[in-house]
C-alpha positions in Angstrom: -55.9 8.5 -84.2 -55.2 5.4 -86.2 -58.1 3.3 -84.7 -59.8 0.7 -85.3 -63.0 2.4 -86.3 -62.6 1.7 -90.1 -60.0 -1.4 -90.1 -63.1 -3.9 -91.1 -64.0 -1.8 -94.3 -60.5 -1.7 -95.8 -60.7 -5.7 -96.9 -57.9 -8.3 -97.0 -54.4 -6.9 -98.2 -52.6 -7.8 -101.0 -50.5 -10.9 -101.5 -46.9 -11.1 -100.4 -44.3 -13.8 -100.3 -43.9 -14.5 -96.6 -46.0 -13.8 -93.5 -44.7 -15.3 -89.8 -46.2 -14.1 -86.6 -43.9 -14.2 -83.9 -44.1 -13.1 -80.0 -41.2 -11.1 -78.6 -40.3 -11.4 -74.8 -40.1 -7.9 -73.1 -40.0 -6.6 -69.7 -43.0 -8.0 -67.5 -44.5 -10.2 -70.6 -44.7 -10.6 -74.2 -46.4 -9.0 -77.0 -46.7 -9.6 -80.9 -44.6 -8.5 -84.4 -45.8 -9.9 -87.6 -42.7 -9.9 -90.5 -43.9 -9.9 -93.7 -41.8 -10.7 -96.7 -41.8 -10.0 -100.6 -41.9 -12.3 -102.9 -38.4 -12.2 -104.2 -35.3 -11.0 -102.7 -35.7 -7.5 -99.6 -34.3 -4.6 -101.0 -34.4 -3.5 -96.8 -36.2 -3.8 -93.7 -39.2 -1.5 -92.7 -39.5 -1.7 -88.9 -43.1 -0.5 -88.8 -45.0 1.3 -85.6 -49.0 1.7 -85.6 -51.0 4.9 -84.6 -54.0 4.5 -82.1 -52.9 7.0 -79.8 -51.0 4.3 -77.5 -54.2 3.0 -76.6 -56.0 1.7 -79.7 -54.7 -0.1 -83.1 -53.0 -3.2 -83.7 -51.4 -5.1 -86.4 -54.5 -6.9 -87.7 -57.1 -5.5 -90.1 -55.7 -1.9 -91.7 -51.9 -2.2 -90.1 -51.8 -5.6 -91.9 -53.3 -4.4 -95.3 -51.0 -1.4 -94.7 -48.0 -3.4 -94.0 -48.7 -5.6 -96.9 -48.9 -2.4 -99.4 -45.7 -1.4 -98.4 -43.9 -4.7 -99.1 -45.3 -5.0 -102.5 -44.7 -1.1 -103.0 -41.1 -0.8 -102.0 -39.7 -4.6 -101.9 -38.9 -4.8 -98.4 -39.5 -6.9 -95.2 -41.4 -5.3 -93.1 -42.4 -5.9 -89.4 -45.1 -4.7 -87.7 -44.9 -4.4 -84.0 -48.1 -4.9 -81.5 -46.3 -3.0 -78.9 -48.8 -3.2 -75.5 -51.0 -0.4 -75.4 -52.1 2.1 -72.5 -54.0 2.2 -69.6 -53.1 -1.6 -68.8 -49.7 -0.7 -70.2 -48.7 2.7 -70.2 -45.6 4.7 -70.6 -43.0 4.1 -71.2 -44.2 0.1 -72.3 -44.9 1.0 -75.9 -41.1 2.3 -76.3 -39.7 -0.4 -74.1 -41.5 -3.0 -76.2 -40.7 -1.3 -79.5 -37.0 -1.2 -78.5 -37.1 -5.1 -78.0 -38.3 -5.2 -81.2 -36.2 -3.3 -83.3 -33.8 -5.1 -81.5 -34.8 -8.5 -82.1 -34.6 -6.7 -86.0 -31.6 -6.2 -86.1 -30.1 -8.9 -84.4 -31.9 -11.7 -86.9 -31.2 -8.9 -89.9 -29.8 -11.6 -92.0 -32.8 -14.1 -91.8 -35.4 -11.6 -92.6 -33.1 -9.7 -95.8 -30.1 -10.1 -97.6 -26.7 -8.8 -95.4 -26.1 -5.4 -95.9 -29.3 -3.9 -97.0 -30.7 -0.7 -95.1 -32.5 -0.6 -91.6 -35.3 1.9 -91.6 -38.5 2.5 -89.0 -42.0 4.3 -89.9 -44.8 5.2 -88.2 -47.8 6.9 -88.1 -49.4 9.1 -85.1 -48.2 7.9 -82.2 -46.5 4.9 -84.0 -44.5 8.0 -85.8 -43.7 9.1 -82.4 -42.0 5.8 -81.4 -40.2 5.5 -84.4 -38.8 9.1 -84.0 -37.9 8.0 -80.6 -36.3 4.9 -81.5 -34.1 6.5 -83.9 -33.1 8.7 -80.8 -32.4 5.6 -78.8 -30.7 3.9 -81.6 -28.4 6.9 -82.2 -26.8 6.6 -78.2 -27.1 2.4 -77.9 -27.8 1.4 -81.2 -28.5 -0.7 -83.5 -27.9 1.9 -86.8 -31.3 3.1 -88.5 -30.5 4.6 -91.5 -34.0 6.0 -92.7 -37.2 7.2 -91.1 -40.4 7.7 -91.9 -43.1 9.6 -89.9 -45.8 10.4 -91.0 -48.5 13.2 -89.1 -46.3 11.9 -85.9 -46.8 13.0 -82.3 -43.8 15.0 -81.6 -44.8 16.9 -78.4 -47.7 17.4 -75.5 -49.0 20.8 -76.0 -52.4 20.7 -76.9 -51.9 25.1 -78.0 -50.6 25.1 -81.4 -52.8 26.7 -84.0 -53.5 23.4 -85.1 -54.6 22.1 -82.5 -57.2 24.6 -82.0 -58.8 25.1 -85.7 -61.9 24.4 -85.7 -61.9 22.4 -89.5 -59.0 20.4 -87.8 -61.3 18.8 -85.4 -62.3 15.8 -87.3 -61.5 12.0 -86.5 -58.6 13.5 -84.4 -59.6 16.3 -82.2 -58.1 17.9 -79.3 -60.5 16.3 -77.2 -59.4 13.1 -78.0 -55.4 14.0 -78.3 -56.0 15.2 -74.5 -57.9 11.6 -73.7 -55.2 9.4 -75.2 -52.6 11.6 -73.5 -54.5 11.0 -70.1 -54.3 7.4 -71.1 -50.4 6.7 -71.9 -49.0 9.2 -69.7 -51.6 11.3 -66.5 -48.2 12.9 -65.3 -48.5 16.2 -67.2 -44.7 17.4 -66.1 -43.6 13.6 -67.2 -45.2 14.1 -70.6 -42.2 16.8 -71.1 -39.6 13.8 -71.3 -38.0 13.1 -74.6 -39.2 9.5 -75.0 -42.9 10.9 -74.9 -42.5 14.2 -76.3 -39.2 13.8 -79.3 -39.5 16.9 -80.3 -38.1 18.2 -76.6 -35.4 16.3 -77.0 -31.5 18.1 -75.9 -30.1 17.4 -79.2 -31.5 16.0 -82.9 -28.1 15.6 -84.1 -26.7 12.8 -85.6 -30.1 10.7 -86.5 -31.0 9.5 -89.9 -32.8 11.3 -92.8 -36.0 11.7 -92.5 -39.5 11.5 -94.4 -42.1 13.8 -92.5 -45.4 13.6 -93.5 -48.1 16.0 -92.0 -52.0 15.8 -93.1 -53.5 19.4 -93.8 -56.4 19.5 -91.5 -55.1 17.6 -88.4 -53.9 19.1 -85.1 -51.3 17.1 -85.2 -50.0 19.2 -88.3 -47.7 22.0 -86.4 -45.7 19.7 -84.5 -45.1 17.7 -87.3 -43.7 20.7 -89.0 -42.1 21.5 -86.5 -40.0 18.4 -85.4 -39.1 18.5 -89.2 -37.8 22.2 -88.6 -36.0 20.9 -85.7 -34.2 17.9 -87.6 -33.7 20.3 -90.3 -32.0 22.8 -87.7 -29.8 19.8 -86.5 -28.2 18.9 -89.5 -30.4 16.2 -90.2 -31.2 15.9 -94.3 -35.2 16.0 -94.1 -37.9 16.1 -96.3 -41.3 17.8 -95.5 -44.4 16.7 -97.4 -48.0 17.5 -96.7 -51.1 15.7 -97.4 -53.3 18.6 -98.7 -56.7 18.3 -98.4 -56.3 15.1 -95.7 -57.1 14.6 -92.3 -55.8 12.5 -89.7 -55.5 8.8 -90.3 -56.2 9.3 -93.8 -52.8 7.2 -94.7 -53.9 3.7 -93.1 -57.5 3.8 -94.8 -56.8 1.7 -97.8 -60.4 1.1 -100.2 -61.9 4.0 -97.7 -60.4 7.2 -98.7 -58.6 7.5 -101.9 -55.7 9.9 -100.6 -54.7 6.8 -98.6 -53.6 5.2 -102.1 -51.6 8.5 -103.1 -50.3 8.7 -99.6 -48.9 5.5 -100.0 -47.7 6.2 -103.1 -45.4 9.0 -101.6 -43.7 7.1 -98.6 -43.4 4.5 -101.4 -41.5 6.8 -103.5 -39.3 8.2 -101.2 -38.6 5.0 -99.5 -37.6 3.4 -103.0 -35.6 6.7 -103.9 -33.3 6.5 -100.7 -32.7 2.9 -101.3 -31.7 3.0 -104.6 -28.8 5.7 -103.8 -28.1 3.9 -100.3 -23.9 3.1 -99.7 -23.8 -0.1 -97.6 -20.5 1.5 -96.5 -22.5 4.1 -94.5 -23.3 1.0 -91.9 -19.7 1.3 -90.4 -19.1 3.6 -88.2 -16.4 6.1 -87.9 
């Protein structure tokens, strides 16, 4: 589920104008971001979340090349967040710490982009299921997100969608493993039925920022993808669904290791560029 397992085959990532590695304080210690910056001037900010299942992953090795793609792809700052990971740190420290983060985005906006440019957060896995958190968060306290991105994102703790029980699903990502991370981040089974841990459960969808979900074909993660897409749609929420066919899980971050990683890419790429282009700066006053 985003692991390291193949981070040492994908190679160095491209080139790109800026790179600064910072530590962000955070309840009970610190952990790492690493903002990366295009050559040229930001078209927005890409407040980025790794998969691992809460456990593994960081933002070395693929999530750099990764990051580093997308700042070449679509123009924009993007920061990468090493939120602490579970069992030393379980929930809810990854959403605390990627809370303090997007914060600490938002509130230095101007250094890292030009004023006025979007704010958006991606993730994949369960880096998709922070970012759909953190759009939830940032919807009730702020600061505004106007975009996400999540791509095959945990959305919810049952292990029984059809999915979830294929048998051609069970590939780098199996239920097996789903069950172990969740025993990792989050033993309480009841607890696992709060909103910050499962987004798809949460009271109400309304009001968050359009939306870029991208599900793999073969993946148990796949239903609930779909259907916290359904949900957003079902909100009000403008949302586009896109599948990887053919893909499994993880596929996205595995740059020079499987070729739909490039075309995946591609996509977020794509749509990301697409809503920037028609994006009103207006739209970041509320009223």
């Amino acid at each position: 589920m985003g692991g390291p397992i193949m981070s040492g085959l994908t190679g160095p990532g491209p080139e790109v104008g800026a790179v600064r590695n910072l530590k962000i304080d955070a309840k009970g210690g610190t952990f790492r971001t690493r903002v990366l910056q295009p050559a040229g001037q930001s078209q927005a900010i890409i407040v980025y979340f790794h998969g691992g299942g809460w456990v593994l992953g960081d933002i070395d090795l693929q999530y750099d090349h990764l990051g580093r793609q997308l700042v070449n792809m679509t123009q924009s700052t993007v920061v990468l967040v090493n939120y602490r990971k579970a069992p030393e740190f379980p929930f809810p420290t990854a959403i605390e710490d990627s809370f303090a983060a997007l914060t600490w985005v938002a509130d230095h906006a101007t250094e890292l982009a030009p004023q006025g440019v979007p704010l958006l957060v991606a993730g994949d896995s369960a880096g998709g299921a922070i970012a759909a958190v953190m759009t939830q968060w940032a919807r009730d306290k702020g600061p505004k997100i106007d975009y996400q991105v999540l791509v095959y994102p945990v959305t919810d703790c049952s292990f029984d969608r059809a999915s979830y029980l294929a048998p051609e699903n069970q590939l780098m990502l199996s239920r097996d493993i789903m069950i172990w991370f969740w025993e990792h981040y989050l033993a309480d089974e009841e607890a696992r039925t709060d909103p910050d841990a499962s987004p798809l459960r949460a009271k109400s969808l309304k009001g968050l920022p359009p939306a870029l979900v991208y599900v793999a074909e073969y993946d148990p993660l796949h239903d609930e993808g779909v259907a916290y897409a359904k949900a957003l749609e079902d909100a009000g929420v403008a949302v586009t669904l896109e599948e990887a066919e053919g893909q499994m899980h993880a596929f996205f971050q595995m740059a020079n290791i499987l070729p739909g990683s490039k075309e995946g890419m591609r996509l977020v790429a794509d749509h990301i560029n697409h809503f920037v282009a028609s994006f009103d700066p207006r739209s970041l006053i509320n009223v």
